[in-house]
N, CA, C and O of each residue as an XYZ file, in Angstrom:
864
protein
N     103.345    105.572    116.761
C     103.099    105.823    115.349
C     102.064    104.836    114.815
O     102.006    103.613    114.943
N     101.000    105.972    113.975
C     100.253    104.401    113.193
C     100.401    104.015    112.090
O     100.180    104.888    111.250
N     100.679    103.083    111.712
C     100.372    102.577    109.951
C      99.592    101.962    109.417
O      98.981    101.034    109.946
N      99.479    102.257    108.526
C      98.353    101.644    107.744
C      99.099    100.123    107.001
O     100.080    100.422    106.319
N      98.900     99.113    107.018
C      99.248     98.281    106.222
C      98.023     97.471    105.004
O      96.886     97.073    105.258
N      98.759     97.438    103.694
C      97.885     97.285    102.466
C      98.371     96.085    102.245
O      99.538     96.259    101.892
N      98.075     94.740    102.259
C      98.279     93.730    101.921
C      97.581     92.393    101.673
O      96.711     92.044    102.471
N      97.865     91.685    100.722
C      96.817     90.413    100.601
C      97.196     89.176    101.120
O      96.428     88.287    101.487
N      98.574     89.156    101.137
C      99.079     87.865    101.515
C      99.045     87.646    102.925
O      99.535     88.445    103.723
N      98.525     86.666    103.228
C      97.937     86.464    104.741
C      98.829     86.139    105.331
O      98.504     86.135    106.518
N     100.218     85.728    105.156
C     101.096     85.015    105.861
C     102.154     86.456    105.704
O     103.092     86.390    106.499
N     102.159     87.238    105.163
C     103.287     88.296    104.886
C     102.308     89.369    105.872
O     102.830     89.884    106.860
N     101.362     89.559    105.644
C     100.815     90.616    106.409
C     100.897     90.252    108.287
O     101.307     91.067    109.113
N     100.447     88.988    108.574
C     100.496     88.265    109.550
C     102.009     88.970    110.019
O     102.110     90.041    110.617
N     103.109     88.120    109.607
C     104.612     88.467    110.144
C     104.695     90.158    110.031
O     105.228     90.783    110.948
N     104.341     90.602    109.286
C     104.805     92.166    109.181
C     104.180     92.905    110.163
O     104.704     93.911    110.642
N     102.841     92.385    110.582
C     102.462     93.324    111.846
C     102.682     92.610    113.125
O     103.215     93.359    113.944
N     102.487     91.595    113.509
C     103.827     90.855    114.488
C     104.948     91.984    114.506
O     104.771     92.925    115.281
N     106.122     91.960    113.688
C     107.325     92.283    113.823
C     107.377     93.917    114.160
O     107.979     94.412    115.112
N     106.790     94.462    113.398
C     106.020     96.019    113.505
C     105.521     96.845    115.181
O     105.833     97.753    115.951
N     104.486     95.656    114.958
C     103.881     95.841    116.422
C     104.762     95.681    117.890
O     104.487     96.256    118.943
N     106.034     94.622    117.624
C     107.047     94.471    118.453
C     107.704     95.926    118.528
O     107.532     96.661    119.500
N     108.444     96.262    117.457
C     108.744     97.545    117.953
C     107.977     99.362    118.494
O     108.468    100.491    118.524
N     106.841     98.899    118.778
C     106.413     99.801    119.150
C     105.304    100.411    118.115
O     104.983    101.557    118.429
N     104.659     99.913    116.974
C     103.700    100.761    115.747
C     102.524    100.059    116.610
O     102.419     99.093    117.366
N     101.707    101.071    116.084
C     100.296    100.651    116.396
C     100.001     99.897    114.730
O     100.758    100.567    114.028
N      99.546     99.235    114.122
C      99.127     98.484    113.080
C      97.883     98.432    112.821
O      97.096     98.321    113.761
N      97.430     98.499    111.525
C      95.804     98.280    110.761
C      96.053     97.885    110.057
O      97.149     98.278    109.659
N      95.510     96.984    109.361
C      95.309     96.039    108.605
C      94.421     95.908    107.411
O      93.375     95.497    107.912
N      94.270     95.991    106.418
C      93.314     95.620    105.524
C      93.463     94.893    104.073
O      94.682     94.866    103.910
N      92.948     94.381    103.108
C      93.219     93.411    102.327
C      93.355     93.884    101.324
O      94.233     93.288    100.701
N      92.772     95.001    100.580
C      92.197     95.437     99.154
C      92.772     96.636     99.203
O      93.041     97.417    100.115
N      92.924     96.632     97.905
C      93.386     98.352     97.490
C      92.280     99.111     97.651
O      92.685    100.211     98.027
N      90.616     99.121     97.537
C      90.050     99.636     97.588
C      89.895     99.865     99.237
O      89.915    101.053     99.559
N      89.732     98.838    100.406
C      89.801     99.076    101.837
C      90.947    100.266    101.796
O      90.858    101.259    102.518
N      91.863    100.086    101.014
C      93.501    100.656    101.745
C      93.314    102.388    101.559
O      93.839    103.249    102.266
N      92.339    102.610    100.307
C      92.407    103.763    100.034
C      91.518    104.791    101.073
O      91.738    105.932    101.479
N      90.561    103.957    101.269
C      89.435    104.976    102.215
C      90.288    104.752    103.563
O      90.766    105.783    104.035
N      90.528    103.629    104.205
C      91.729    103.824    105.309
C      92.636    104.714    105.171
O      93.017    105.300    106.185
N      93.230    105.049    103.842
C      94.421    105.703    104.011
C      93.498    107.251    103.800
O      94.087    108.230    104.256
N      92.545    107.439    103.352
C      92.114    108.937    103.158
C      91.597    109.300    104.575
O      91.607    110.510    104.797
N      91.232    108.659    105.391
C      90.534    109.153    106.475
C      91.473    108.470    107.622
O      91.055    108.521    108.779
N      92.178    108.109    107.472
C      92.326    107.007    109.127
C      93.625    108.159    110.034
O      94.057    107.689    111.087
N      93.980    109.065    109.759
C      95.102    109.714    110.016
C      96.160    108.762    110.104
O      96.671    108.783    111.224
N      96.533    108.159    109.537
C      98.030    107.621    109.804
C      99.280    107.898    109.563
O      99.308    108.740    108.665
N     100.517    107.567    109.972
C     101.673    108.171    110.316
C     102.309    107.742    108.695
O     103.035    108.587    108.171
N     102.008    106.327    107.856
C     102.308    106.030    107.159
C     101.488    105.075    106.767
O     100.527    104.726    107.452
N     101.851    104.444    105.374
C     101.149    103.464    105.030
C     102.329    102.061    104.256
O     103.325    102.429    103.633
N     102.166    101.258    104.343
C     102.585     99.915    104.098
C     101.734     99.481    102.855
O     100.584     99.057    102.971
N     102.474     99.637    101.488
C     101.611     99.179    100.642
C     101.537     97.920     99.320
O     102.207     97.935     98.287
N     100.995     97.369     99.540
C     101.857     96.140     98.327
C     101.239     96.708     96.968
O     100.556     97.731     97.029
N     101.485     95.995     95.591
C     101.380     96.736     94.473
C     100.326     96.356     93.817
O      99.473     96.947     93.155
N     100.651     94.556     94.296
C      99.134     93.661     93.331
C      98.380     93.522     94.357
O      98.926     92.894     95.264
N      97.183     93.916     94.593
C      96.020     93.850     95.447
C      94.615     93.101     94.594
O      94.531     92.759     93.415
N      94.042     93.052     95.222
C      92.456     92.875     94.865
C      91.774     94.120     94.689
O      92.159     94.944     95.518
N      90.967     94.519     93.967
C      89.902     95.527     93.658
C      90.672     96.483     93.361
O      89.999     97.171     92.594
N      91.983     97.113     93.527
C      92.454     98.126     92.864
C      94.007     98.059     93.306
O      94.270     97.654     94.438
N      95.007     98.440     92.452
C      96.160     97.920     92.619
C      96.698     98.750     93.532
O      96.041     99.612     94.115
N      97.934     98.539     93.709
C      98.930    100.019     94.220
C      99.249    100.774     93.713
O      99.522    101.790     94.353
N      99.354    100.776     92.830
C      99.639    102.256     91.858
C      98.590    103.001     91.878
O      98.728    104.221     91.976
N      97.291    102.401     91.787
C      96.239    103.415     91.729
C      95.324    103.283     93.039
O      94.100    103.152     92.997
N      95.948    103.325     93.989
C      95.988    104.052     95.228
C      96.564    104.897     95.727
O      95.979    105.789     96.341
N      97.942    104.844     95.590
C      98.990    105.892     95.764
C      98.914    106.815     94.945
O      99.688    107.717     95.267
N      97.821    107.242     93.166
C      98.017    107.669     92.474
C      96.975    108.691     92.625
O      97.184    109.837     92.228
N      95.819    108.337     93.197
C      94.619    108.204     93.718
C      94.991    109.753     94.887
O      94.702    110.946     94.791
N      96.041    108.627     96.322
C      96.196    109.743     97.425
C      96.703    111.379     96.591
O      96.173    112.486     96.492
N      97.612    110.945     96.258
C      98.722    112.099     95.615
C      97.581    112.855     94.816
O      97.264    113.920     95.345
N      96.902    112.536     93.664
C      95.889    113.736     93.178
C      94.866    114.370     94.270
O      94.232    115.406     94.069
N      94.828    113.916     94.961
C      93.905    114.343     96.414
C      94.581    115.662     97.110
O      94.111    116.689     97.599
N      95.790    115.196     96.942
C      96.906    116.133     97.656
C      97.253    115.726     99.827
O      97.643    116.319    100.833
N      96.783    114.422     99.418
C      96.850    113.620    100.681
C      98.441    113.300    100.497
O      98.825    112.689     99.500
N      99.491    113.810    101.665
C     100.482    113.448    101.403
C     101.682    112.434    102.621
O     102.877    112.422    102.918
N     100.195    111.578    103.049
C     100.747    110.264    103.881
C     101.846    109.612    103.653
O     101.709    108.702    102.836
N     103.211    109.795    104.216
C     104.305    109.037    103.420
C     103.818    107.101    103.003
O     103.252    106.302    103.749
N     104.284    106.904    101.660
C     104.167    105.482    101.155
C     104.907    104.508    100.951
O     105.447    104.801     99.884
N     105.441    103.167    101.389
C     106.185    102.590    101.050
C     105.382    101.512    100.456
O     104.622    100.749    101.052
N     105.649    101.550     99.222
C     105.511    100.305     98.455
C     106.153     98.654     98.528
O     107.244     98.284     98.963
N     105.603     98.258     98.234
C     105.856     96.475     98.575
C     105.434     95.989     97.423
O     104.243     95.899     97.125
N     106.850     95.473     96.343
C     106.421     94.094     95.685
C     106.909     93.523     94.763
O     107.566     94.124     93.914
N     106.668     92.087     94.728
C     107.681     91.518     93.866
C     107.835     91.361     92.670
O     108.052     90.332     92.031
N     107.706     92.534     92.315
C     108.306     92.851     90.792
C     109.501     94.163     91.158
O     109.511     95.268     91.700
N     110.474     93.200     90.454
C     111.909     93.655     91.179
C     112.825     94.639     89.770
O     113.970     95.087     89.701
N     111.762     94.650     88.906
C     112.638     95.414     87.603
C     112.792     97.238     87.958
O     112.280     97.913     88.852
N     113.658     97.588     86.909
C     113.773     99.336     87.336
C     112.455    100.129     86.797
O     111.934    101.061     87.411
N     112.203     99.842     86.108
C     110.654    100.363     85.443
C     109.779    100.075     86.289
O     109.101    101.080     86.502
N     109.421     99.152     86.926
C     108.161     98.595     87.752
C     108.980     99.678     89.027
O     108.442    100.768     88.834
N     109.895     99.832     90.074
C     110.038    100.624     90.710
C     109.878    102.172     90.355
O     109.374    103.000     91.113
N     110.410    102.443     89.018
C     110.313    103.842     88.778
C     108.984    104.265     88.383
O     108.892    105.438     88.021
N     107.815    103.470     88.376
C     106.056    103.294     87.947
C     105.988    104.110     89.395
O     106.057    105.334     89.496
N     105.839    103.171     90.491
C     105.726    103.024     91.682
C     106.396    104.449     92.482
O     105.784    104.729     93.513
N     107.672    105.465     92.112
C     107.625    106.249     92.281
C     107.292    107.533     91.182
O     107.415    108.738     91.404
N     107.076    107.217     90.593
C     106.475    108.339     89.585
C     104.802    108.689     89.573
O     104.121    109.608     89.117
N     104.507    107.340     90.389
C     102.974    107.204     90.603
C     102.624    108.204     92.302
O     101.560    108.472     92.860
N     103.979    108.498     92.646
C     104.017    109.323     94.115
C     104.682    108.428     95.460
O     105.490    109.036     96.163
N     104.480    107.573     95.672
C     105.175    106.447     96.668
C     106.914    107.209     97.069
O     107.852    107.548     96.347
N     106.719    107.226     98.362
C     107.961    107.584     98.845
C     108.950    106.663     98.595
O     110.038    107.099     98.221
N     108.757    105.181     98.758
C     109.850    104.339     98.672
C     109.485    103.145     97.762
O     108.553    103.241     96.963
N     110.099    102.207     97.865
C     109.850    100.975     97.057
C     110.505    100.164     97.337
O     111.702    100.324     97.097
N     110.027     98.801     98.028
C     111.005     98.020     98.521
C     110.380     96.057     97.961
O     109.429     95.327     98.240
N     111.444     95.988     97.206
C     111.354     94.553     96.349
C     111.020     93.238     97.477
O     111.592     93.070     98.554
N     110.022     92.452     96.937
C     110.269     90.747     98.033
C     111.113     89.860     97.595
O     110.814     89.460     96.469
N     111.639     89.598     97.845
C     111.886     89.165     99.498
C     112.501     89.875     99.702
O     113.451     89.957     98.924
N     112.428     91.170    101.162
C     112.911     91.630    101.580
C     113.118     91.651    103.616
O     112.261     91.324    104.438
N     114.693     92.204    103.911
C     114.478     91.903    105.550
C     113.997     93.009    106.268
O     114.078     94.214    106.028
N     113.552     92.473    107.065
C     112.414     93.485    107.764
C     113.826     94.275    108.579
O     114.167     95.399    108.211
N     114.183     93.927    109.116
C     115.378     95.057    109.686
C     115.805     96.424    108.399
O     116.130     97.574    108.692
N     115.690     95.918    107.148
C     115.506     96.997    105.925
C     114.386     97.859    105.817
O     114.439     99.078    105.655
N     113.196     97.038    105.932
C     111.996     97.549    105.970
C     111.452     98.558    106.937
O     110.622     99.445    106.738
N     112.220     98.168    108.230
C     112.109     99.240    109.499
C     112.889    100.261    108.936
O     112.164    101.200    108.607
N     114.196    100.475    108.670
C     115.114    101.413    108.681
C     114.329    101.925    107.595
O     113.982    102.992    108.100
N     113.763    101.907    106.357
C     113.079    102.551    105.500
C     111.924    103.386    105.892
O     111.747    104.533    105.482
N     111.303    102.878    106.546
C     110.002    103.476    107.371
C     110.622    104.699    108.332
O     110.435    105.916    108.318
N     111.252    104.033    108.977
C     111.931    104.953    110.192
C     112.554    106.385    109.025
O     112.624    107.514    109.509
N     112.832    106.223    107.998
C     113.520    107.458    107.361
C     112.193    108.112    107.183
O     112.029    109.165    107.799
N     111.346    107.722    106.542
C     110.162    108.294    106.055
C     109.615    109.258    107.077
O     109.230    110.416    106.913
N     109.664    108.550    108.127
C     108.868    109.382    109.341
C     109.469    110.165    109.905
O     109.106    110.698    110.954
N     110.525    110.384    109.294
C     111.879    111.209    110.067
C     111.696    112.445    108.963
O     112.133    113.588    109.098
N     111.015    111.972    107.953
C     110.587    113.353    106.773
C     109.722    114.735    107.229
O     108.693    114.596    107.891
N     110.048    115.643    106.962
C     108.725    116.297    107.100
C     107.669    116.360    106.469
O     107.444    116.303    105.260
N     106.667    116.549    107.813
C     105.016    115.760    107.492
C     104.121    117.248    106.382
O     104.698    118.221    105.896
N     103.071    117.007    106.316
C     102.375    118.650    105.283
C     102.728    118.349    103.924
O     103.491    117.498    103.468
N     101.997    119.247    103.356
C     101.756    119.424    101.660
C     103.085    119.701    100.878
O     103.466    120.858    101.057
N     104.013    118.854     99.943
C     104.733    119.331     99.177
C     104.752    120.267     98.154
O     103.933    120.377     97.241
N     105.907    121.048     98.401
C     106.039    121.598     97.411
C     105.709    121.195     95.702
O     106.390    120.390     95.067
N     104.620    121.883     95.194
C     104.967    121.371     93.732
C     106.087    121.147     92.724
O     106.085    120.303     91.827
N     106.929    121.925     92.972
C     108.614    121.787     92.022
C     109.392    122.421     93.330
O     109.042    123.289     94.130
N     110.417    121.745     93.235
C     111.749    121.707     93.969
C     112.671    122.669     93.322
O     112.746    122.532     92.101
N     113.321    123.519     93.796
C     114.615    124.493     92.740
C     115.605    124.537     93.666
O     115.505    124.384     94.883
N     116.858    124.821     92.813
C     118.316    124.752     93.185
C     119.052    124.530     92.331
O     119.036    123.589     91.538
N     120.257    125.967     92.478
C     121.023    125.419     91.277
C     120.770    125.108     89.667
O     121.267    124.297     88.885
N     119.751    126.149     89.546
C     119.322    125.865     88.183
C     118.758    124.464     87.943
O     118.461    124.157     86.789
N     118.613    123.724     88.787
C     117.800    122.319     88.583
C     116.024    122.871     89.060
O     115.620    123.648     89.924
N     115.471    122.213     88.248
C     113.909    122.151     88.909
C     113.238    120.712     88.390
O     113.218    120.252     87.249
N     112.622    120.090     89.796
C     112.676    118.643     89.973
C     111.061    119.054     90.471
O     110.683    119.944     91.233
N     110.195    117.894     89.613
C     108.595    117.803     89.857
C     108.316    116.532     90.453
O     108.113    115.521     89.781
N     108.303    116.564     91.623
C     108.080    115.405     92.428
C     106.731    114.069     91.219
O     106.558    112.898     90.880
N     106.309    115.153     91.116
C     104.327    114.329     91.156
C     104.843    113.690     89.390
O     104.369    112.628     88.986
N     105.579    114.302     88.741
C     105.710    113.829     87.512
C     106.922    113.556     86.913
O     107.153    113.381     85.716
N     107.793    113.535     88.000
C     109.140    112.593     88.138
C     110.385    113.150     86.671
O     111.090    112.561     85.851
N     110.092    114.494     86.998
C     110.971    115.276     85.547
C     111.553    116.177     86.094
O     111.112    116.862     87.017
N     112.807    116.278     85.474
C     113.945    117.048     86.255
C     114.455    117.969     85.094
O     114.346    117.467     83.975
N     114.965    119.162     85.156
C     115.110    119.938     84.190
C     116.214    120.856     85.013
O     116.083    121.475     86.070
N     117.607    120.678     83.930
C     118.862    121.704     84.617
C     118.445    122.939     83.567
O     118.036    122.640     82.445
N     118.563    124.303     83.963
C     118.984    125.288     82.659
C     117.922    125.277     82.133
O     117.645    126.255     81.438
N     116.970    124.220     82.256
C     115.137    124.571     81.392
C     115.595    123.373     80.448
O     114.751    123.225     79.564
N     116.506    122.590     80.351
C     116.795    121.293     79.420
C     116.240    120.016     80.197
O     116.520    119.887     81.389
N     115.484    119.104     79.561
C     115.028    118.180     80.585
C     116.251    117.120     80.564
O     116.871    116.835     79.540
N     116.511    116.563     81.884
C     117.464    115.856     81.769
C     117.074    113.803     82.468
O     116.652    113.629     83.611
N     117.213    113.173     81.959
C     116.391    111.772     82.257
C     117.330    111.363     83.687
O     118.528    111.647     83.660
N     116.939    110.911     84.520
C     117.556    110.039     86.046
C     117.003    108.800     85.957
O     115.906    108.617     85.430
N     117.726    107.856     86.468
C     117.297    106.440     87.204
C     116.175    107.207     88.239
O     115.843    108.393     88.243
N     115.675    105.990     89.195
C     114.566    106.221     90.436
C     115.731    106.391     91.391
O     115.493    107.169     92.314
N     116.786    105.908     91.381
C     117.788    106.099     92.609
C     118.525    107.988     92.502
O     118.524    108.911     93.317
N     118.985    107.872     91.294
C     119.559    109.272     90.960
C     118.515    110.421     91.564
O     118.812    111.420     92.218
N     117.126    109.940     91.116
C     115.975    110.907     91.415
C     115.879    110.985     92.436
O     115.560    112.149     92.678
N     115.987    110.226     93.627
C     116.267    109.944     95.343
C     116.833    111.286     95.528
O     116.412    112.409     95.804
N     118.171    110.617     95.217
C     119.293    111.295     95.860
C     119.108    112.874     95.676
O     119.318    113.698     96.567
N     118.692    113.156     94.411
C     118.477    114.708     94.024
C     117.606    115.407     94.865
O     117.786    116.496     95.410
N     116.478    114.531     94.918
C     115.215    115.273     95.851
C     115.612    115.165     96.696
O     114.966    116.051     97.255
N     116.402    114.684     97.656
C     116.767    114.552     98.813
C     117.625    116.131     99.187
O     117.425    117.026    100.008
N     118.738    115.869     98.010
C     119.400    117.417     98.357
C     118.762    118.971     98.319
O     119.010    119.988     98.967
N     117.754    118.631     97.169
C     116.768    120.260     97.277
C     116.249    119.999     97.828
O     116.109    121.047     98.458
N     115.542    119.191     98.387
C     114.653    119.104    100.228
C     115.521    120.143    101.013
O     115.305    121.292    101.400
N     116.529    119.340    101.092
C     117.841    120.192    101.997
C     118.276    121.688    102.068
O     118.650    122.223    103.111
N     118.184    122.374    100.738
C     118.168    123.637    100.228
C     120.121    123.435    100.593
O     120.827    122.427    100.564
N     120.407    124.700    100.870
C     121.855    125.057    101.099
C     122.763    124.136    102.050
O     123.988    124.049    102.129
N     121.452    123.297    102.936
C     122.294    122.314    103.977
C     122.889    121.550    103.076
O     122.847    121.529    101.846
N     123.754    120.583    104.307
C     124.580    119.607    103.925
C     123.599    118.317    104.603
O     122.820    118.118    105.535
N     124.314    117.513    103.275
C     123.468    116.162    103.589
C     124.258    115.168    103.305
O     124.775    114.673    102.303
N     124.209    114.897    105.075
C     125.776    113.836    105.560
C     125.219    112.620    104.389
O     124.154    112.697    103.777
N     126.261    111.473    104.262
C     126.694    110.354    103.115
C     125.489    109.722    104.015
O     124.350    109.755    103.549
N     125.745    109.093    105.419
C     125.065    108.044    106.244
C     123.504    108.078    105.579
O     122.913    107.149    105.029
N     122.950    109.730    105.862
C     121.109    110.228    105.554
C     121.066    109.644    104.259
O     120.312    108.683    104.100
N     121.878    110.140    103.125
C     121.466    109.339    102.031
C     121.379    107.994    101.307
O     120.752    107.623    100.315
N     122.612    107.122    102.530
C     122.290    105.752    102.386
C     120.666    105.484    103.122
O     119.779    104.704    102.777
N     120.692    105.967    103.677
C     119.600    104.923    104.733
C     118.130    105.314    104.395
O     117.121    104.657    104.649
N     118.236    106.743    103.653
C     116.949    106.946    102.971
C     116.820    106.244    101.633
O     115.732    105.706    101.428
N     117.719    106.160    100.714
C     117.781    105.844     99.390
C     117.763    104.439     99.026
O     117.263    103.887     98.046
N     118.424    103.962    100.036
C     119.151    102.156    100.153
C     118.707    101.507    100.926
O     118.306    100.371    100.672
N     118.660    101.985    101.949
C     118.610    101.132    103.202
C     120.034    100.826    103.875
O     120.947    100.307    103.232
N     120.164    101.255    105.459
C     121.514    100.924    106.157
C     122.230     99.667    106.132
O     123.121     99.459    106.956
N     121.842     98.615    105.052
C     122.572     97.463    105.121
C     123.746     97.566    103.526
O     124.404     96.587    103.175
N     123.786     98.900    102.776
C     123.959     98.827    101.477
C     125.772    100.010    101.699
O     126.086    100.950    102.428
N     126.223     99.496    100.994
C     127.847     99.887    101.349
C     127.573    101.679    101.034
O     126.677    101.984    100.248
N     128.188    102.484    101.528
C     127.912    103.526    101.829
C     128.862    104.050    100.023
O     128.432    104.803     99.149
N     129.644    103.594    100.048
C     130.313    103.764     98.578
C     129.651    104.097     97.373
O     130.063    104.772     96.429
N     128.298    103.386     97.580
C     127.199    103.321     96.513
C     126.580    105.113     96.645
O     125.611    105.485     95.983
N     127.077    105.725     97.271
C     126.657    107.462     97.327
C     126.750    107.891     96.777
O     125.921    108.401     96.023
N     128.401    107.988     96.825
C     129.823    108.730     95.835
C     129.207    107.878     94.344
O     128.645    108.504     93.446
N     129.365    106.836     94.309
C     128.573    106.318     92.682
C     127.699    107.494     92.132
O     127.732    108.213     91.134
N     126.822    107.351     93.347
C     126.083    108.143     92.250
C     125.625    109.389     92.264
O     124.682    109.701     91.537
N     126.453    110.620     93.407
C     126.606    111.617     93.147
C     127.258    112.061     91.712
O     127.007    112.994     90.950
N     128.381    110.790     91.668
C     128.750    111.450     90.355
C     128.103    110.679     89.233
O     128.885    110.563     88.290
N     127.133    110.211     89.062
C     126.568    109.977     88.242
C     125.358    111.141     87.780
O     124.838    111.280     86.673
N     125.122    111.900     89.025
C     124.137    113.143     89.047
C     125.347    114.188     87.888
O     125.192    114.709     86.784
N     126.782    114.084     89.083
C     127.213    115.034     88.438
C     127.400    115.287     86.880
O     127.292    116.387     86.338
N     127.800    113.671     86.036
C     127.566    113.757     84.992
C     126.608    114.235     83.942
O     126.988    114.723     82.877
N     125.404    114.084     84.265
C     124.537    114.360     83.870
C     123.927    116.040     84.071
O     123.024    116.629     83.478
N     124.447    116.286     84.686
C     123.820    117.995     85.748
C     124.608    118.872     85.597
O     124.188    120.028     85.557
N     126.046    118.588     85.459
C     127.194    118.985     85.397
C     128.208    119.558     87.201
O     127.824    120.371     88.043
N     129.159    118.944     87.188
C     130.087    118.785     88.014
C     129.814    119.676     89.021
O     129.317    119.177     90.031
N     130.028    121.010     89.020
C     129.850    122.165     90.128
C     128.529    122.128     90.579
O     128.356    123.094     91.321
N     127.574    121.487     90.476
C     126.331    121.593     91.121
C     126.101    120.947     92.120
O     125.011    120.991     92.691
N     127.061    120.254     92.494
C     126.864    119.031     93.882
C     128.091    119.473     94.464
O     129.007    119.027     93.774
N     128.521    120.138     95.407
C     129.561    120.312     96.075
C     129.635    119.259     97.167
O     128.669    119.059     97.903
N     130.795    118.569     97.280
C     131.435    117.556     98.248
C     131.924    118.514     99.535
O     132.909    119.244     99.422
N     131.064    118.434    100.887
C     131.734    118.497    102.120
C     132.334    117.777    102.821
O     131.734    116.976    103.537
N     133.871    117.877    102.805
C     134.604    117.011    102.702
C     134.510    116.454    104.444
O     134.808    117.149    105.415
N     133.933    114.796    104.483
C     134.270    114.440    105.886
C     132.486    114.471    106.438
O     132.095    113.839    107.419
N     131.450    115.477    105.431
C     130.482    115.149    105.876
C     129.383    114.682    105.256
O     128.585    113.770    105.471
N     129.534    115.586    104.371
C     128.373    114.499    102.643
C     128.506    115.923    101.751
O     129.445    116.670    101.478
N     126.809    115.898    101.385
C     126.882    117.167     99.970
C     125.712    117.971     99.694
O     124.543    117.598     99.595
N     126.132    118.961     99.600
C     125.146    119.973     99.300
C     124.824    120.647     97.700
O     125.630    120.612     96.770
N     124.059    120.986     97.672
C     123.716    121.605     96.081
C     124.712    122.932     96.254
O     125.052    123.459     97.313
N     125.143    123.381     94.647
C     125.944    124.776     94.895
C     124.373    125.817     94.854
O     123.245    125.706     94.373
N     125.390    127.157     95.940
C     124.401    128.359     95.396
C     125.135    129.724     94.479
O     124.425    130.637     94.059
């Protein structure tokens, strides 16, 4: 697999492709948001590694940049601004993930590793199910044609299940895409029913013993 890595800090980029390159990635390297973008438009890569504060152009408006292109390279964001707004920027700007510093790279793998485990090609423009319709690119979710507001985590979990359509989507897939495999699996059930509140109850059916599917 290749990645692209977007980073300035010479000592974080240094260890991250070290550790990377140990398990098997091929690694590229570059400094600037502006390098990261023409790398990431042309270089074919499997993914990209991206921090937020760069030189010459940030992360947001690189990732904001790919996504109007309709370039749809999975993104993990990198950076240390650890508030819910600065993450929910970062996915509303298109970025598959978002992962705060200091963070452990055994997290950072298992995050990547989900991404690439995604399917690759052009997304769908709106997601449907269940009377929900969810707009990836502009991070608005609407049950019944009523718009209804989510956290960036709630919004995870949702897109995750209309990805899925009628499947079931075991508890484990949605920790390890949403969280990362080091985060108590309990934190699911939280916030399925925190969807459910908001969406209303019968729209998330519990398979009992394996995870959850949207109703049809």
């Amino acid at each position: 697999m290749r990645l692209l890595l977007v980073e300035d800090e010479t000592r974080m980029a240094a260890a991250l492709t070290r550790g990377l390159v140990a398990e098997g990635f091929v690694v590229e390297h570059v400094a600037d948001g502006e390098a990261g973008l023409e790398a990431a438009r042309f270089g074919g890569y499997d993914a990209v590694v991206l921090d937020v504060m760069l030189p010459r152009m940030s992360g947001y408006t690189v990732v904001r940049t790919l996504r109007a292109e309709q370039n749809w390279v999975p993104v993990l964001m990198l950076s240390a601004k650890d508030g819910e707004y600065d993450e929910a920027d970062g996915l509303d700007y298109g970025a598959d993930d978002y992962l705060t510093k200091p963070f452990s790279f055994v997290v950072l793998l298992a995050r990547l590793r989900a991404l690439l485990r995604r399917e690759s090609g052009p997304r769908p423009v709106l997601l449907e199910g269940a009377g929900i319709v969810l707009d990836p690119a502009s991070h608005r979710v609407h049950a019944d044609g009523v718009e209804v507001s989510l956290s960036p985590r709630e919004f995870l979990v949702l897109e995750h299940l209309l990805r899925a359509g009628p499947a079931v989507v075991a508890k484990e897939d949605l920790l390890e895409s949403v969280w990362g495999p080091g985060d108590d699996a309990n934190v699911v059930e939280v916030y399925v029913g925190y969807l459910r509140r908001k969406l209303g109850r019968a729209r998330i059916e519990t398979v009992r013993g394996v995870g959850y599917r949207l109703a049809t």
